[in-house]
C-alpha positions in Angstrom: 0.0 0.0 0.0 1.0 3.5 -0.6 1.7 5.7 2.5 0.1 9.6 1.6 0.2 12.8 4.2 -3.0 14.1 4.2 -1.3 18.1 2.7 0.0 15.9 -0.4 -3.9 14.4 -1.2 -5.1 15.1 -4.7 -8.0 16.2 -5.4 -9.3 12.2 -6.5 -8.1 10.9 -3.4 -9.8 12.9 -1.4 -12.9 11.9 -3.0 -11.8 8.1 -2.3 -11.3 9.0 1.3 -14.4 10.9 1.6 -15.9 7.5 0.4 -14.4 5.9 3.2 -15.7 8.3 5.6 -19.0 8.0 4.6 -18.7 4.0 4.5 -17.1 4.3 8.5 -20.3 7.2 9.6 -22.8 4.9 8.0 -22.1 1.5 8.1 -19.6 1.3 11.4 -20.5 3.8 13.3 -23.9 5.1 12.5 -24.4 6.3 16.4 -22.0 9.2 15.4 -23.1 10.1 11.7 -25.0 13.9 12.3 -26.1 13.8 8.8 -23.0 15.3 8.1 -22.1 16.4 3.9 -19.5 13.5 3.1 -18.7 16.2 -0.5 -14.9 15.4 -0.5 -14.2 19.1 -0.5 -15.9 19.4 3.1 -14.1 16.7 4.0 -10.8 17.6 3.3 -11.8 21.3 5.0 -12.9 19.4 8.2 -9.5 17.3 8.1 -7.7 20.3 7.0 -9.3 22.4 10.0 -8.5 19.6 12.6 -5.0 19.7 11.6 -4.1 23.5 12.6 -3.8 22.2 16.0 -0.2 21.1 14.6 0.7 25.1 15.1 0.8 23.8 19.1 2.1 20.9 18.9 2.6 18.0 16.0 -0.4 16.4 14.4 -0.6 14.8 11.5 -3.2 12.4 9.0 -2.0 9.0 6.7 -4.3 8.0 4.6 -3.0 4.0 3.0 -4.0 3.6 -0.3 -4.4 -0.1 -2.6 -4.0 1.6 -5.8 -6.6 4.8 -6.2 -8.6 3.8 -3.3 -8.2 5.1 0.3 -8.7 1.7 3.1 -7.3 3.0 5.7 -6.5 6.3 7.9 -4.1 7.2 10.7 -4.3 9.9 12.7 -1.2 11.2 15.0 -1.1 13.8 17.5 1.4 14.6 20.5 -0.3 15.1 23.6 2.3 15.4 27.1 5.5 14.8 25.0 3.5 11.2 24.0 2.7 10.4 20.6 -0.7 9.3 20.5 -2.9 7.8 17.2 -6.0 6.5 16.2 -6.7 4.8 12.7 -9.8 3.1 10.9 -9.9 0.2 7.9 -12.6 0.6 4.5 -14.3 -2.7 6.3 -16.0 -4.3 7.9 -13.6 -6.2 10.0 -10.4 -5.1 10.3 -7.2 -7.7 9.1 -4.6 -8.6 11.7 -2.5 -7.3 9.0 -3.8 -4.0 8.3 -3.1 -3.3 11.8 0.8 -4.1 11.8 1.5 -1.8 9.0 -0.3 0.9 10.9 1.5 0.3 14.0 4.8 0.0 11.4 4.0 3.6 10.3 3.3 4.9 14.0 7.2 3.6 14.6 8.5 5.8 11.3 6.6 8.6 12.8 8.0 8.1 16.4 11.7 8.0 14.6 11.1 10.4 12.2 9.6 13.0 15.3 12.0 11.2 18.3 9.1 10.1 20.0 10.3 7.3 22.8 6.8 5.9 23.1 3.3 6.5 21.5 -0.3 5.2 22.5 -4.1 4.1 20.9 -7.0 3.5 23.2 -10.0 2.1 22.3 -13.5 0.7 23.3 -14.1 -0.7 19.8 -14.2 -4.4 19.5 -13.3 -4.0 15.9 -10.3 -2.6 16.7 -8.4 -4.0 19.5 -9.4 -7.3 18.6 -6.8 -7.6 15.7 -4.4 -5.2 18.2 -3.8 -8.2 20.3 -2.6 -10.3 18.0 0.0 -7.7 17.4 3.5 -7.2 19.2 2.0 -3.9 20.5 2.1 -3.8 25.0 -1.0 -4.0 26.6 -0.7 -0.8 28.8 -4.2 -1.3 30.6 -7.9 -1.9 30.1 -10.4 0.7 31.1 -14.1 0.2 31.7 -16.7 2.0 30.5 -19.9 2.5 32.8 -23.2 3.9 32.0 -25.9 5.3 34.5 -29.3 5.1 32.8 -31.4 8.2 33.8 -34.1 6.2 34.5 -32.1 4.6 37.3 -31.2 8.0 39.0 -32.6 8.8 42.0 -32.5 12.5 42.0 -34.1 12.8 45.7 -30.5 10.7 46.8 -28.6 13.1 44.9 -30.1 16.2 46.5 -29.4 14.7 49.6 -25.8 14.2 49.0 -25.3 17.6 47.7 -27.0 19.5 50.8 -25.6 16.9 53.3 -22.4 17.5 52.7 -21.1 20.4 55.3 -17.7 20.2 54.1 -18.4 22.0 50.8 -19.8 25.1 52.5 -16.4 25.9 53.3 -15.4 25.9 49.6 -17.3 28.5 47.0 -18.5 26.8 44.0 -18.4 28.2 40.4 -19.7 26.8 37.3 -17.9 27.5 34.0 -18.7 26.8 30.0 -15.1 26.5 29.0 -12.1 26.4 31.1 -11.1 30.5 31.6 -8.1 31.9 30.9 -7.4 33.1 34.6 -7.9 29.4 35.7 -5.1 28.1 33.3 -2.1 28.3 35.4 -3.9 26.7 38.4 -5.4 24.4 36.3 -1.9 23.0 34.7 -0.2 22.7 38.3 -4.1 21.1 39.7 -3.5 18.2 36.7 -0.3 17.5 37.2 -0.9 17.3 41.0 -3.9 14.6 39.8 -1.3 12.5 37.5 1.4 12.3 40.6 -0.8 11.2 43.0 -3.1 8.5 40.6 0.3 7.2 39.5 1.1 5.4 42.8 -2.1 3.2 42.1 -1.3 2.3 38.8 0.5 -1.0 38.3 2.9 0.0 36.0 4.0 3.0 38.3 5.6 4.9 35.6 6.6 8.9 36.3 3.4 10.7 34.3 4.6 12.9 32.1 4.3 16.7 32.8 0.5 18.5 31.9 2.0 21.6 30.2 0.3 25.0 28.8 0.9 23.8 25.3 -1.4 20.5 26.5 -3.8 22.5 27.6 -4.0 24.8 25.2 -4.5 22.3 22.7 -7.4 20.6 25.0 -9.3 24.0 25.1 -8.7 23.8 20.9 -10.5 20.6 20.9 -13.1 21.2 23.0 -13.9 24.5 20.8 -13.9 21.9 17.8 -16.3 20.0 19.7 -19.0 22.2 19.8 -20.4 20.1 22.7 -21.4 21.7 25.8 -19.5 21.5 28.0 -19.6 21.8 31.8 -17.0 22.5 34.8 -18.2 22.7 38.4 -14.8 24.1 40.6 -14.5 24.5 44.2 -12.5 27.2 45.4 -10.0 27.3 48.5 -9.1 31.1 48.4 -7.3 30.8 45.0 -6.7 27.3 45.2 -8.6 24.5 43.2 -9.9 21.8 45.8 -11.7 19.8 43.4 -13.5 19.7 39.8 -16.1 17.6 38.1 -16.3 18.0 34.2 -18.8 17.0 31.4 -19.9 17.2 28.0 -23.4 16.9 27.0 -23.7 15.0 23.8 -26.3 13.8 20.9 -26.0 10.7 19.4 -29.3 9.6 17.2 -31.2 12.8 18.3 -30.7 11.5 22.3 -29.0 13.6 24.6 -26.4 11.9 26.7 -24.0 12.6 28.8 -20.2 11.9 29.0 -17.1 12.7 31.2 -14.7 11.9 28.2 -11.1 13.7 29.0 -12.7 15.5 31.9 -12.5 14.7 35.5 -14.4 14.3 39.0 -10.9 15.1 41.6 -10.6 16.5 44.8 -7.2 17.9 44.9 -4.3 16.6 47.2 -5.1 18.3 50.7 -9.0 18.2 50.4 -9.6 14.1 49.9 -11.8 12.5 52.3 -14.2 15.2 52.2 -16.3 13.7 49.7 -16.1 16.5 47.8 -16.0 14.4 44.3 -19.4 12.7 45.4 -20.6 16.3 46.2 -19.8 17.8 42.6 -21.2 14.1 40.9 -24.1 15.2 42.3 -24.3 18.8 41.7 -23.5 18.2 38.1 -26.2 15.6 37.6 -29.0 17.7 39.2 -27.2 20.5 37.4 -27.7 18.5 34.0 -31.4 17.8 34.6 -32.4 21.2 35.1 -30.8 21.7 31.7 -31.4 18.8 29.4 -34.3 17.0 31.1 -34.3 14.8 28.2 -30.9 12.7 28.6 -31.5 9.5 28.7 -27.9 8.3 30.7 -24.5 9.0 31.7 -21.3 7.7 30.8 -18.1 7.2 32.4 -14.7 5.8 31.7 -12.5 4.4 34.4 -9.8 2.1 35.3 -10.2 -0.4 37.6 -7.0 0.1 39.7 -8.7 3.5 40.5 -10.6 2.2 42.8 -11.6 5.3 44.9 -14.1 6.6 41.7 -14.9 3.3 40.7 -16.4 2.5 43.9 -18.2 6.4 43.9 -19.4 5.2 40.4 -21.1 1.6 41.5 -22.8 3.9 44.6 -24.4 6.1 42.0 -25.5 3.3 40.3 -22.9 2.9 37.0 -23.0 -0.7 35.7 -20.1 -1.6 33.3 -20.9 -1.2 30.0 -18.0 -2.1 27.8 -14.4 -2.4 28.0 -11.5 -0.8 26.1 -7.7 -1.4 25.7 -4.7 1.5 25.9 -1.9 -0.3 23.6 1.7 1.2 23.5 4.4 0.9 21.2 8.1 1.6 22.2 10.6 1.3 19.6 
């Protein structure tokens, strides 16, 4: 197959590749596909657009092509000093194959950039099945849980938001993006976060470092998202005691929501204040005022973080599917 950067796509093969777009919205992943125009010229803007997120830091699209006819894409993007990807396959299933020449290309990338390490994660069967059979590490599972809204009880969550004293010592503000005047805070609050997590995960690695340029390239996203998006902080003085963060999403005209890269912490010297079960359920009832129509909630976690995945089963989450983080070191 023939390895092309997206920048050197003619005009023809970006019709090909907008033809296998179209073929992944509508036949694989139908839950995601908005109606969107799959014209190859908005396709190529949309791809095009995502891409200017490389002025921050490097990102980059491969698109493999068997003769004039895109079957595969891979998507790169540096993220912490980590290279991380995603890719797709023109089919239905996806050959053990296809996925060693990807992960190939991912290692001329990580050469050709000096990139000691880069990662995929996934929740899609499709996907990680043929990743197994593959060389690749397994660098953990994750879980996804889902809380059906018709399993809430919303009295409970009142309860837990007005019983808990502690918070009254803490003023509570409710933002739509993360503000400028919150960044530096917000970098040293992360980083804080990845420190302390790290001693409970089994491979007990040193994190790398959450840096402006990360976050700056987060806030990018999120503005690419057009999701809304919620952040409940509680304030110490200046300092950030803990956060809870969500996005509200559609998928097939419901409204659901989803705490994809966001996070329910409670910062370093606040912890055992149940401050995170205290924003959990100010950002549910929060939710309901506004969306009264979701139907359920979703959350991903790892199991060796056991401190939210037990607040998750006492708010009612039931695992819903699992996914893999795979890592490739040259």
């Amino acid at each position: 197959m023939k390895i092309i950067d997206a920048k050197d796509l003619t005009d023809e093969q970006w019709k090909s590749v907008a033809l296998m777009e179209e073929f992944l919205k509508t036949e694989i992943y139908p839950q995601f596909n908005d109606g969107e125009d799959f014209d190859w010229e908005n396709v190529k803007n949309k791809v095009m657009k995502c891409l200017r997120i490389s002025e921050i830091s490097f990102a980059n699209n491969y698109y493999f092509f068997d003769k004039d006819t895109a079957k595969a894409v891979l998507e790169a993007f540096e993220r912490k000093g980590i290279l991380y990807f995603m890719y797709d396959y023109y089919g239905l299933t996806v050959p053990v194959e296809i996925t060693e020449m990807i992960f190939e290309k991912v290692r001329s990338v990580m050469k050709e950039k000096n990139y000691d390490q880069a990662k995929f994660h996934t929740f899609e069967e499709r996907l990680y099945r043929p990743a197994l059979e593959t060389d690749a590490e397994i660098y953990e599972e994750s879980v996804t849980s889902r809380l059906l809204k018709k399993d809430i009880d919303f009295e409970e969550l009142k309860k837990i938001a007005e019983g808990n004293k502690s918070a009254n010592n803490f003023e509570l503000k409710l933002y739509n993006c993360i503000p400028e005047d919150l960044y530096e805070r917000y970098v040293d609050y992360i980083n804080e976060i990845y420190e302390d997590a790290n001693e409970f995960h089994p491979k007990k690695e040193k994190p790398k470092k959450f840096t402006m340029s990360d976050l700056i390239a987060r806030v990018e996203d999120m503005k690419d998202d057009n999701s809304p998006y919620y952040l409940y902080v509680l304030f110490d003085g200046k300092n950030i005691a803990a956060f809870c963060a969500v996005f509200v999403d559609k998928i097939d005209g419901i409204n659901m929501i989803e705490h994809r890269g966001g996070f329910t912490t409670a910062g370093r010297n606040y912890r055992g204040l149940g401050l995170a079960k205290f924003l959990k359920a100010k950002m549910y009832l929060k939710i309901n005022e506004d969306f009264p129509d979701f139907e359920y909630i979703l959350t991903d976690t790892f199991p060796w973080n056991k401190y939210m995945f037990s607040i998750n089963e006492e708010f009612g989450f039931k695992p819903f599917k699992k996914g893999y983080t795979f890592r490739i070191k040259l």
